[in-house]
C-alpha positions as a printed NumPy array, in Angstrom:
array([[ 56.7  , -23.969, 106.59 ],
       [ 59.284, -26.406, 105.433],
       [ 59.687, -29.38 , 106.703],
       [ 63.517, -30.771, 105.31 ],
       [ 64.117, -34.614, 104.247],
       [ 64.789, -36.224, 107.64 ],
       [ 68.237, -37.793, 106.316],
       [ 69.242, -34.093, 106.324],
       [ 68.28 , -32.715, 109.843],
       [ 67.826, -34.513, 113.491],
       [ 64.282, -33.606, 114.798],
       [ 63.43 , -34.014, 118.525],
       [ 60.314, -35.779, 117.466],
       [ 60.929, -37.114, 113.986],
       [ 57.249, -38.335, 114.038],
       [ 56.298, -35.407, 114.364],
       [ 57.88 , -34.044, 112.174],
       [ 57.635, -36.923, 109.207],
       [ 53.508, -36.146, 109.832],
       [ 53.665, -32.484, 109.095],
       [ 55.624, -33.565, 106.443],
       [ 53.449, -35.811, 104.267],
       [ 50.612, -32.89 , 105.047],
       [ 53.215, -30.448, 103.82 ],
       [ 54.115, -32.854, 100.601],
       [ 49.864, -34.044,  99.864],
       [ 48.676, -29.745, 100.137],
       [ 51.528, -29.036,  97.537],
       [ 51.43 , -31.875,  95.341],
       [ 47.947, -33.398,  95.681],
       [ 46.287, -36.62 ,  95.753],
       [ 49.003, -39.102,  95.71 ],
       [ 49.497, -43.046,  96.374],
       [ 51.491, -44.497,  98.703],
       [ 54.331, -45.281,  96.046],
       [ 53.977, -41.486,  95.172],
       [ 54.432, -40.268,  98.558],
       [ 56.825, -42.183,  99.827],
       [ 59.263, -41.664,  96.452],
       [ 58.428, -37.774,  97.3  ],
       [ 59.325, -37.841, 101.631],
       [ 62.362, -40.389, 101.095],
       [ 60.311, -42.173, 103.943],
       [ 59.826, -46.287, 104.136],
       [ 56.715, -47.273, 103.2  ],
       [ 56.072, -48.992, 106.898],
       [ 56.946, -46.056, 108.135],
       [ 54.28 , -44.   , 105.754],
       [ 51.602, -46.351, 106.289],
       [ 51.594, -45.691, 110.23 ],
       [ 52.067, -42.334, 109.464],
       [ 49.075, -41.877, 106.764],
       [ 46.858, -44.156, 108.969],
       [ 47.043, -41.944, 112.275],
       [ 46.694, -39.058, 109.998],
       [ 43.55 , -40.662, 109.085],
       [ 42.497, -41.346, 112.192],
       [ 43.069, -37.907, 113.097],
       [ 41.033, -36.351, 110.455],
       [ 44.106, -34.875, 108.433],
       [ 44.67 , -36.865, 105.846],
       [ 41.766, -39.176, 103.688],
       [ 42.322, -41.903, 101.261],
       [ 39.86 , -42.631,  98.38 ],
       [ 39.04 , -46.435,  98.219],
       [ 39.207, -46.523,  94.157],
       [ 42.031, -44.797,  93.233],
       [ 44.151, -45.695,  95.964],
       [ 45.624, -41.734,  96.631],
       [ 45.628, -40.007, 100.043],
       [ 44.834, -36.102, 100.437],
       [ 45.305, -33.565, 103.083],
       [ 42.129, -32.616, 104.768],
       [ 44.257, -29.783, 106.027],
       [ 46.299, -26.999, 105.73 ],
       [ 49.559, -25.874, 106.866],
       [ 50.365, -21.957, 107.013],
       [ 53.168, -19.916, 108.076],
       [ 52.074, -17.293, 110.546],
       [ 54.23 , -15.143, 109.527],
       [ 55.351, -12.731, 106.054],
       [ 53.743, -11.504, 103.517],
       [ 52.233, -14.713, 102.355],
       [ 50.778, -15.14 , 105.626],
       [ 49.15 , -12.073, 105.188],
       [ 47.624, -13.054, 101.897],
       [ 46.352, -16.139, 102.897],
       [ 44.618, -14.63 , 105.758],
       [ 43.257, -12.014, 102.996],
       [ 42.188, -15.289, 101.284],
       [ 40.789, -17.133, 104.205],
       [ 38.44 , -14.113, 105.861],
       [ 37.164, -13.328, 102.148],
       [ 36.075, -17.281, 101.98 ],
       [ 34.472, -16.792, 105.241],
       [ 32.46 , -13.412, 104.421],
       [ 31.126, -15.063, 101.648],
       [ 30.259, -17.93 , 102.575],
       [ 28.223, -16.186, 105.428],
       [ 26.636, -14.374, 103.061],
       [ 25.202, -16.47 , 100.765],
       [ 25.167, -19.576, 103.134],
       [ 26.819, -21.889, 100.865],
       [ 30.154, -23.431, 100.45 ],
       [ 33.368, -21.731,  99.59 ],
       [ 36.483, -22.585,  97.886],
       [ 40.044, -21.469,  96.874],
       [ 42.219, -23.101,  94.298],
       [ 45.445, -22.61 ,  93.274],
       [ 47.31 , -23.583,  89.9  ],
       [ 49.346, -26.758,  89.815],
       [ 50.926, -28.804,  86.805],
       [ 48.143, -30.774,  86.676],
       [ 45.107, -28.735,  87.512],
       [ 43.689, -26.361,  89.693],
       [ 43.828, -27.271,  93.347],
       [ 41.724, -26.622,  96.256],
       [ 43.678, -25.096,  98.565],
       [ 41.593, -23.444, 101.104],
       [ 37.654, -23.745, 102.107],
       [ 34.887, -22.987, 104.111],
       [ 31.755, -24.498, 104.944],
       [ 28.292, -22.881, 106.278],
       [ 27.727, -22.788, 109.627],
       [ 24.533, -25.086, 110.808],
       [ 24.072, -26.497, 107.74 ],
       [ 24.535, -30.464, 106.347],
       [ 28.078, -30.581, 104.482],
       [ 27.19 , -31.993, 100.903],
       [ 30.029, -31.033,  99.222],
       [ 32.724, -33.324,  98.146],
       [ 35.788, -32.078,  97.055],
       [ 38.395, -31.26 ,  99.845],
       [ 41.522, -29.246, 100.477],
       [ 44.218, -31.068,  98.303],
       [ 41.513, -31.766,  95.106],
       [ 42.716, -30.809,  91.69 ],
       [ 40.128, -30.352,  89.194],
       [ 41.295, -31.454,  86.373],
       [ 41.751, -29.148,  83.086],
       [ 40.108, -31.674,  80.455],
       [ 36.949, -33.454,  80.851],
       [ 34.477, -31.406,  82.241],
       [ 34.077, -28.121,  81.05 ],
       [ 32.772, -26.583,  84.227],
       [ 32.81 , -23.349,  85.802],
       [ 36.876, -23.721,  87.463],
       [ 37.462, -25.065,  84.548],
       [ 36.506, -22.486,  82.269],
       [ 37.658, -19.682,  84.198],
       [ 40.954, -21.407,  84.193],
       [ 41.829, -22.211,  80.946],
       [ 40.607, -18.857,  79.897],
       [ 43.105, -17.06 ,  82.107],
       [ 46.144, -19.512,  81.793],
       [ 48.918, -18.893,  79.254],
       [ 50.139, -22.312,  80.006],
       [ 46.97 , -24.192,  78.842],
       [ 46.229, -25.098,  75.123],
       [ 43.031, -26.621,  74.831],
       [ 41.849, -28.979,  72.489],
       [ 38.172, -28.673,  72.288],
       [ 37.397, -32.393,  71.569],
       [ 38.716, -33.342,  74.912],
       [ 35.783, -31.787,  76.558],
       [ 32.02 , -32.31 ,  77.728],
       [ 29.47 , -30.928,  79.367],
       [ 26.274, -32.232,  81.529],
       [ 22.745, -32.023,  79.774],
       [ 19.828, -33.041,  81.87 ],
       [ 22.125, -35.758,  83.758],
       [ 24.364, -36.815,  80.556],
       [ 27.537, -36.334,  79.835],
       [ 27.16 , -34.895,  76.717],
       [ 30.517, -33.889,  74.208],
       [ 31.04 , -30.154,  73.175],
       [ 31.035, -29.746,  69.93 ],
       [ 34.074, -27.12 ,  68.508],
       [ 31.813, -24.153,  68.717],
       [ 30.003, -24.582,  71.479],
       [ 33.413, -24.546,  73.305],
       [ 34.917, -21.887,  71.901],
       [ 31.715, -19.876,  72.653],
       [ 32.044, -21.037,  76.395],
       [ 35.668, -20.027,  76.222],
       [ 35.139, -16.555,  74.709],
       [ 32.343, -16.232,  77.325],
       [ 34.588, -17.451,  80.331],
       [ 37.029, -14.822,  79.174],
       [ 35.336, -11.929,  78.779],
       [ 32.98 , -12.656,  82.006],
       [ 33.959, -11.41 ,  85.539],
       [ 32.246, -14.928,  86.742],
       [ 30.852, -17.98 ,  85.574],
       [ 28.559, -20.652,  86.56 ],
       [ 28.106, -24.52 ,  85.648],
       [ 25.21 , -25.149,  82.949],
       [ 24.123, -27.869,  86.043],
       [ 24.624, -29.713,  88.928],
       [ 26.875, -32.351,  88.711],
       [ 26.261, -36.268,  89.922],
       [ 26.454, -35.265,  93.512],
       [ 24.044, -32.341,  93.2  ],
       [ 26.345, -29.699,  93.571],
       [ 26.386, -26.185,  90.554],
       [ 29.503, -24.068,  90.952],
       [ 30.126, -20.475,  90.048],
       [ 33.34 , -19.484,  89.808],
       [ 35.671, -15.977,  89.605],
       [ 39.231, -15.275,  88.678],
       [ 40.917, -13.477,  90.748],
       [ 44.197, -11.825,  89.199],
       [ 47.973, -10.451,  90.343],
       [ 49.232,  -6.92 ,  89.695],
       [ 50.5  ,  -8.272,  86.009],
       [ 46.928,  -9.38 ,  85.548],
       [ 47.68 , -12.916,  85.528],
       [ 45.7  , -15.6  ,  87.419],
       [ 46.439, -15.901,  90.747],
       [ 43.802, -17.898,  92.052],
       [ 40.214, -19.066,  91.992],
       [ 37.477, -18.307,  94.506],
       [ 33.885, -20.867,  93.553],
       [ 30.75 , -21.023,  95.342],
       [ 29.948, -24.508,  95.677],
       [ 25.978, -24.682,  95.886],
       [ 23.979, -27.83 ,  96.741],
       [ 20.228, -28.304,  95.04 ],
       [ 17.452, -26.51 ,  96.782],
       [ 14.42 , -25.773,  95.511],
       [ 15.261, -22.122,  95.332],
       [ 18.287, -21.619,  94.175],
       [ 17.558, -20.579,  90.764],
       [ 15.767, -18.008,  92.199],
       [ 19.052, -16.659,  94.234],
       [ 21.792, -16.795,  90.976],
       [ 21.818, -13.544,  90.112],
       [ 22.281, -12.428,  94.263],
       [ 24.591, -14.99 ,  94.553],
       [ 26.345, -14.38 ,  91.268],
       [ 26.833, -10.515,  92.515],
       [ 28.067, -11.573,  95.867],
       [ 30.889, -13.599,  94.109],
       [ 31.879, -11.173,  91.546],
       [ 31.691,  -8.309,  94.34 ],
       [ 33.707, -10.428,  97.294],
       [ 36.413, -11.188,  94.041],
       [ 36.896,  -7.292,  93.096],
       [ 37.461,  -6.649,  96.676],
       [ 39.524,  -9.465,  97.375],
       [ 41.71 ,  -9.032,  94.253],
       [ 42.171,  -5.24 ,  95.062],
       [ 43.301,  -6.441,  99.128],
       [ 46.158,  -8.315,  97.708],
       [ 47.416,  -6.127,  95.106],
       [ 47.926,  -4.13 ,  97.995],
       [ 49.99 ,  -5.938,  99.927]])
């Protein structure tokens, strides 16, 4: 779907229209302020701020109170072509899995600035704990967790400098030091999946799989996003298995298409 700058084409219900479009502009761009978006949709900023506020209101759009930026809480998708067709690949893979191993489930996507969260699932009868939402990029520096480790290792486009990056250690952030990235990288590239050392501040341990095109470059990321119980160490290597199973099967779906 394309939604065209509204100086360019008379809609019935430009509204309408100027909604889908900030959804449309916030999935492909991410987070952005207000200044951001409106520079991006050519639309007044009174106009955008009833706009972004309804979309709130409906539940498609959120706005963090400290950094100011808005996100879609949803997607957009064309029902129709071949990308269709992947995404619905994409989408029923999310949902297997997460039905399997009863824990949240997440696609990202490569952008300039990060790897973005595209698509996601969330157990069935179970309390939501996970944070990050369709339209998150994770950034590439910082945190050398699981997305980020299966990205960089798989990205031609990323040079890493290993003093940019740190790791958690019993609840501190604690810096890498040059080998102990490198070994994570060399690990991250060689492994079919990988898994955060631990859970983050909001109790949440990813693992994470590459998933790759027919010229075996990265076409996406699918994570399990797993809240603290007081089993789950006991279910990493099912759950590890499940990924890296549900990611062979998925990649070999799309090279088909």
């Amino acid at each position: 779907m394309k939604i065209t700058d509204n100086n360019e084409q008379k809609y019935p219900a430009p509204a309408l229209a100027k909604g889908l479009q900030v959804i449309e502009t916030l999935q492909q761009h991410g987070p952005m302020i207000l200044e951001e978006l409106a520079g991006t949709t050519a639309i007044s900023k009174a106009s955008l701020l009833r706009i972004v506020d309804t979309l709130i209101m409906l539940g498609a759009v959120e706005r963090d109170a400290i950094s100011r930026k808005y996100q879609a809480t949803v997607k957009l998708i064309a029902v129709n072509g071949i990308a269709h067709d992947k995404e619905q690949l994409i989408h029923t893979a999310l949902v297997q899995l997460s039905t399997q191993t009863g824990l949240t489930t997440e696609w990202y996507i490569q952008t300039a600035d990060g790897m973005m969260i595209v698509d996601r699932v969330e157990p069935l009868g179970k309390p939501v704990k996970v944070v990050a939402n369709i339209g998150y990029i994770r950034h590439l520096t910082g945190e050398f967790e699981a997305v980020a480790r299966i990205a960089i290792a798989n990205r031609a486009d990323i040079e890493p400098d290993w003093n940019q990056y740190w790791n958690y250690l019993k609840g501190e952030i604690q810096k890498l030091y040059r080998a102990e990235f490198n070994q994570l990288l060399t690990e991250a590239t060689a492994a079919e999946c990988v898994m955060d050392d631990e859970y983050n501040p909001n109790g949440i341990r990813r693992m994470a799989v590459a998933i790759k095109d027919t010229n075996g470059k990265l076409y996406g990321i699918i994570a399990l996003a797993e809240s603290f119980t007081p089993d789950a160490n006991s279910k990493i290597k099912e759950r590890l298995t499940t990924l890296q199973l549900t990611g062979k099967k998925l990649e070999a779906k799309l090279k088909a298409e």
